[in-house]
Steps between C-alpha positions, in 0.01 A plus 500: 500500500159386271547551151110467346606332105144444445406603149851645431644423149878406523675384200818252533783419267684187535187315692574155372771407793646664795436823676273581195302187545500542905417843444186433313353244735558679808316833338188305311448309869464845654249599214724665237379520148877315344590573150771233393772537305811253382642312228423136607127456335446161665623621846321821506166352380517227752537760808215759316271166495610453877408856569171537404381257711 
C-alpha cells in the first residue's frame, strides 16, 4: 500500500517525544504539511526548526 502525504495538513498533539514526535518525522519525510502541538516549548521548537529543513 502507497499512501501519497504530499501537501496533506495533519495536526499532532503531544509531538515533543514519543509516538507524537516519531509520528511527525515519519509524515513531514513523506511530504506532509505537520502542525505541532505540545507543552514542552524548547522541545517542540527544536523538532519544528528540524522540520523545516
Amino acid at each position: 500500500m502507497h499512501n501519497n502525504m504530499t501537501g496533506k495538513v495533519i495536526v499532532i498533539t503531544g509531538a515533543s517525544s514519543g509516538v507524537g514526535e516519531a509520528t511527525a518525522r515519519l509524515l513531514a519525510s513523506q511530504g506532509a504539511k505537520i502542525v505541532l502541538a505540545a507543552c514542552r516549548a524548547d522541545r517542540i521548537n527544536a523538532l519544528a526548526k528540524e522540520l523545516e529543513k
